[in-house]
N, C-alpha and C positions, 0 to 999 in steps of 0.2 A: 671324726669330723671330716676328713678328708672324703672318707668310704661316701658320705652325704655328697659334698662337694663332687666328684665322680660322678656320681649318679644323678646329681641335679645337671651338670654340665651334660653328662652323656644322650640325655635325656628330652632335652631342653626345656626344661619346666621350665625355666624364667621367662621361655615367648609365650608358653602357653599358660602359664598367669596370667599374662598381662594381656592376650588374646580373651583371659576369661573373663578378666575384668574391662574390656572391652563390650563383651558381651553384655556383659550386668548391667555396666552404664548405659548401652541404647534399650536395652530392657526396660529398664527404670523411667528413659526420658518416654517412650515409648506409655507408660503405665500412668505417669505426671501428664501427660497431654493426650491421655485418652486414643492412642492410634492404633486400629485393628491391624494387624498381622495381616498378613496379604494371605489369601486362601491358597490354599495346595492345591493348583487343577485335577491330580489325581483322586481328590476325594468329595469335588465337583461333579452334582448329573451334568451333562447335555443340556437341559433346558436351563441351568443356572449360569452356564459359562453361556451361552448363546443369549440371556436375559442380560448378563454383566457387560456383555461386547457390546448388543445396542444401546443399554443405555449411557455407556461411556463415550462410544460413537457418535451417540447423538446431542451430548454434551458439548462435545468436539465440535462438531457439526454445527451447532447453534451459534456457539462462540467465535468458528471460522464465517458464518453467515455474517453475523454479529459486524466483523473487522471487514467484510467485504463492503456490506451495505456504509458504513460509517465511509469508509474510503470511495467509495461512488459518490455518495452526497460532498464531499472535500471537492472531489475532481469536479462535481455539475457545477460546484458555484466557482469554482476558479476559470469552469469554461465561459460561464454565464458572464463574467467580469471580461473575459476577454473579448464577446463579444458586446458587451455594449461598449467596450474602447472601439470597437472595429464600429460599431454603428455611428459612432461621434466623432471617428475619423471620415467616413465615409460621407455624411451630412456637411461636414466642413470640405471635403472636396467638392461635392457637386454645388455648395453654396458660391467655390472659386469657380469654379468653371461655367456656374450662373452666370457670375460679374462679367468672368472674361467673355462668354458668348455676347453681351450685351454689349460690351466697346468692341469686339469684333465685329459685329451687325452695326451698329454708327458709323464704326469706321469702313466696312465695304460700303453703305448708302454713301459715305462725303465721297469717298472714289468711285461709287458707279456714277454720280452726276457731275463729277469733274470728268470721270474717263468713262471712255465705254470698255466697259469688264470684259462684254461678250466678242467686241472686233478684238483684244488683248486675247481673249482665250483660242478664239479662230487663228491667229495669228500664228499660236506657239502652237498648233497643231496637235494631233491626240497623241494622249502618254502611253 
């Protein structure tokens, strides 16, 4: 028993057990859920490994398209949002600057007919 003991320790069977049954069990899940084995390139032609790249590539490809376009459209409408606050801010300014031009314009007519503007501006000389 010992001579066993010896040789199983010398040996390491107990990792490589447990490496075996490591194996068996992704085997197994592997067999329960249908999952092909990834091909050995070396027993691939040329035309299959160059068929597998683009069509994994272009898989790739479509789904990065995919997250591009989705995020463009995100960005147009949060640009589009910002500009119609800039357009309803912008409407509201020149709505104030209407009003004020309008009591400005009343208020230089009540001062050009009480004062004369023009001997005032003759007066102060050019800026």
């Amino acid at each position: 028993m010992k001579e066993f003991e010896l040789i199983f320790s010398e040996r390491d069977i107990e990792k490589k057990l447990d490496d075996l049954d490591e194996i068996i069990h992704v085997a197994q899940h592997r067999k329960d859920n249908k999952v092909e084995l990834p091909a050995n390139l070396d027993k691939l032609s040329p035309s299959e490994i160059i068929e597998a790249t683009i069509l994994s590539g272009s898989d790739e490809s479509l789904e990065n398209l995919n997250m591009i376009y989705n995020q463009l459209c995100v960005d147009n409408a949060e640009l589009y949002q910002e500009l119609e606050e800039l357009g309803r801010v912008s409407e509201e300014i020149k709505g104030d600057i209407d009003s004020l031009l309008g009591v400005l314009k009343r208020e230089v007519e009540i001062l050009g007919k009480d004062l004369k503007l023009d001997d005032l501006i003759s007066e102060l000389g050019p800026i």
